[in-house]
C-alpha atoms as an extended CHARMM CRD file, in Angstrom:
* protein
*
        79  EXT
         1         1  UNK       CA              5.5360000000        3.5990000000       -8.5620000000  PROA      1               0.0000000000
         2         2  UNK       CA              7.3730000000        1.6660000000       -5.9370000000  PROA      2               0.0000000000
         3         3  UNK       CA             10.0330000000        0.4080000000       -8.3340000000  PROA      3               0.0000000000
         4         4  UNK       CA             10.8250000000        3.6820000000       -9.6310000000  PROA      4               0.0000000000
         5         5  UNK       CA             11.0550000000        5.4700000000       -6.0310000000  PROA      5               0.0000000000
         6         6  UNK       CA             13.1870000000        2.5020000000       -4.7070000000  PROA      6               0.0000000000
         7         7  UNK       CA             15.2480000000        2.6630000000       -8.4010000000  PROA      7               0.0000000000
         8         8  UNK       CA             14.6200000000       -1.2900000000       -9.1060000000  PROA      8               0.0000000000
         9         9  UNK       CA             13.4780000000       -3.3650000000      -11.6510000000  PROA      9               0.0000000000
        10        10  UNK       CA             11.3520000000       -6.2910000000      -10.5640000000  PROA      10              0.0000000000
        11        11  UNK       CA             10.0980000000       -9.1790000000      -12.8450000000  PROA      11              0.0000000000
        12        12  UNK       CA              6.6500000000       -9.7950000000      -12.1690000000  PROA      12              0.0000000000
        13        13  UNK       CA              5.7860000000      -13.3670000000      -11.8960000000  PROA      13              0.0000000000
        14        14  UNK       CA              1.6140000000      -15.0560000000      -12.4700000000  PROA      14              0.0000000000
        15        15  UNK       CA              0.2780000000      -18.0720000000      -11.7910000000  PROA      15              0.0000000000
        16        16  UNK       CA             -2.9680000000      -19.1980000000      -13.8920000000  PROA      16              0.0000000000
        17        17  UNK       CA             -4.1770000000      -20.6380000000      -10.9960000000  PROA      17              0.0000000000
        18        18  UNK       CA             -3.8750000000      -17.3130000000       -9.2950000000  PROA      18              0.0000000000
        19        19  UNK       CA             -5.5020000000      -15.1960000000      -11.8340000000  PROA      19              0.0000000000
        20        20  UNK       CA             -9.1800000000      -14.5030000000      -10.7560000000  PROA      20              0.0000000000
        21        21  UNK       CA            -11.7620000000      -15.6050000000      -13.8020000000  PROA      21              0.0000000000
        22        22  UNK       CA            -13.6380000000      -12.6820000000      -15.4220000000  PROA      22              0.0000000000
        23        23  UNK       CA            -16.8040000000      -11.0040000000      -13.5540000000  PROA      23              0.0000000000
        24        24  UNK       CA            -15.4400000000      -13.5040000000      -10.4600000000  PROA      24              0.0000000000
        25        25  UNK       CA            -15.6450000000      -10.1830000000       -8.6120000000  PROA      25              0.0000000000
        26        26  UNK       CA            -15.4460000000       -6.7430000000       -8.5120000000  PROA      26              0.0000000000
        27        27  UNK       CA            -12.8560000000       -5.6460000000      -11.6240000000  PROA      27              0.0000000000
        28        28  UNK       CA            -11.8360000000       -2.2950000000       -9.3650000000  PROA      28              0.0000000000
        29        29  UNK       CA            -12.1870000000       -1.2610000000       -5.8830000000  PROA      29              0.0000000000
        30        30  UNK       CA            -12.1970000000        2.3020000000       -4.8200000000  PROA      30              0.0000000000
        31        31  UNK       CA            -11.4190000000        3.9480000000       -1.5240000000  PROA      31              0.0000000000
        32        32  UNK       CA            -13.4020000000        6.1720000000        0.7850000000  PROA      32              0.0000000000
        33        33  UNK       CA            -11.8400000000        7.9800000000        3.6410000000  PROA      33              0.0000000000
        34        34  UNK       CA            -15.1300000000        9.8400000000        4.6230000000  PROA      34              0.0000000000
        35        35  UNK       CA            -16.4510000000        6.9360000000        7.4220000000  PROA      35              0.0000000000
        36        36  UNK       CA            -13.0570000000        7.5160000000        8.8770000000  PROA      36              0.0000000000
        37        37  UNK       CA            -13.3210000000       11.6800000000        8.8200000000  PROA      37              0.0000000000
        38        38  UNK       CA            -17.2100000000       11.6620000000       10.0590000000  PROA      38              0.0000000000
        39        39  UNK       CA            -16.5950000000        9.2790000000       13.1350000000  PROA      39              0.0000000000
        40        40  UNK       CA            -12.3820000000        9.7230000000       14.1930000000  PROA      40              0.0000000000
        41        41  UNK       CA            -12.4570000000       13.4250000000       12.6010000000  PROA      41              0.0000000000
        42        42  UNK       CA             -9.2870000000       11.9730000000       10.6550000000  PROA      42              0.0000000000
        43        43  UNK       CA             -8.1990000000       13.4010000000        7.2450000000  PROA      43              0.0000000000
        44        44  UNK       CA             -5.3950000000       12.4150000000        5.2750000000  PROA      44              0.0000000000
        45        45  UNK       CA             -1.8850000000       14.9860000000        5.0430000000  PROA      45              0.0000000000
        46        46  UNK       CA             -1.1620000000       13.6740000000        1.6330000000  PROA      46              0.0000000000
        47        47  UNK       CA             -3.5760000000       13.9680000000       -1.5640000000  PROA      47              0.0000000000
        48        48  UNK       CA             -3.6840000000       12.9550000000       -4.9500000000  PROA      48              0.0000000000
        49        49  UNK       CA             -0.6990000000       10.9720000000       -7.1280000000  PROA      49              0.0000000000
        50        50  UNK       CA              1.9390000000       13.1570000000       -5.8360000000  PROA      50              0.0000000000
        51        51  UNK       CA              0.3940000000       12.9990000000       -2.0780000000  PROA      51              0.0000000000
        52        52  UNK       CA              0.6070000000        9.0320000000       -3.2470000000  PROA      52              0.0000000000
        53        53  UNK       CA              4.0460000000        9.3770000000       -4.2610000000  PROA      53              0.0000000000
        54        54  UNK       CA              5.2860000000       10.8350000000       -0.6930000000  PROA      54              0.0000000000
        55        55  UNK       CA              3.0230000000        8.9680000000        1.3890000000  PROA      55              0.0000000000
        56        56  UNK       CA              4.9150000000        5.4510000000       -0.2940000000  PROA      56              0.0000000000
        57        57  UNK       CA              8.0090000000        7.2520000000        0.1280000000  PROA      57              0.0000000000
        58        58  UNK       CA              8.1590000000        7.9630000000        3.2330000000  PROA      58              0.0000000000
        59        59  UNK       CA              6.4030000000        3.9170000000        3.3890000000  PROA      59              0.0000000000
        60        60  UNK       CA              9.3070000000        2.9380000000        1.8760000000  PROA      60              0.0000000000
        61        61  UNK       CA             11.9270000000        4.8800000000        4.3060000000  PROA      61              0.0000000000
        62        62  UNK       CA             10.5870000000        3.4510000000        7.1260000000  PROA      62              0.0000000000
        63        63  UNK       CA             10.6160000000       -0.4600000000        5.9810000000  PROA      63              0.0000000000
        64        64  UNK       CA             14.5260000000        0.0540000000        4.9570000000  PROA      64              0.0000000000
        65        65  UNK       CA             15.4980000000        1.6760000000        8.2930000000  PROA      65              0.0000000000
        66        66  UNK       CA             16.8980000000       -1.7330000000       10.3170000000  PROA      66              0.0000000000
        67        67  UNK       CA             16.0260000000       -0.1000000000       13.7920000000  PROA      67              0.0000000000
        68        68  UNK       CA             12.0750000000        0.1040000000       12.7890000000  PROA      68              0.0000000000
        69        69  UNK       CA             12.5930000000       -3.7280000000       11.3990000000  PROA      69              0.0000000000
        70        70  UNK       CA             13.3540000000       -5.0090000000       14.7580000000  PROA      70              0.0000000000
        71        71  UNK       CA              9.9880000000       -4.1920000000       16.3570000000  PROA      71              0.0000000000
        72        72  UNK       CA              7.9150000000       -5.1520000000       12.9120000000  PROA      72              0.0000000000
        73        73  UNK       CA              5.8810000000       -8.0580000000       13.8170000000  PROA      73              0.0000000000
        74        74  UNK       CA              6.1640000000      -10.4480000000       10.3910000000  PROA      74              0.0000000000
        75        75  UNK       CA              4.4370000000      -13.2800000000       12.2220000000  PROA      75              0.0000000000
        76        76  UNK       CA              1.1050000000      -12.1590000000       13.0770000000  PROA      76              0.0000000000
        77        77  UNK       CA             -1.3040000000       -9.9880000000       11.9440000000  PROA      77              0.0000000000
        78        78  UNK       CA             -1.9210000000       -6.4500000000       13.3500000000  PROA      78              0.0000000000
        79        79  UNK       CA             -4.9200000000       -3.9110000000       12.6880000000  PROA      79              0.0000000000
């Protein structure tokens, strides 16, 4: 989805090492917003593949704006 909102072709690239062995974990992970909506009252403004779609959109707008590039932190790790 990324590549076609941005209009690029990538070329993915694996590394054997990289590539987790079978039942080495959980094969899909799913997320739940509902701990988030029972404790902050949050809910999201976006839903389903075409909430998706904006939501990386708009993702996308803000990494390729220069002025919000400046104050992104690259060296350390914010929650």
């Amino acid at each position: 989805l990324i590549t076609d909102i941005m209009n690029v072709e990538i070329e993915f690239v694996t590394d054997d090492q990289r590539i987790r062995p079978d039942k080495s974990e959980v094969g899909r992970l799913w997320a739940d917003n509902s701990k988030a909506r029972e404790l902050a009252g949050w809910q999201p403004e976006y839903g389903g593949k075409e909430g998706f779609k904006r939501g990386l959109a708009e993702t996308i707008d803000w990494f390729t704006n220069s002025g919000n590039l400046n104050s992104y932190k690259t060296d350390i790790y914010n929650v």
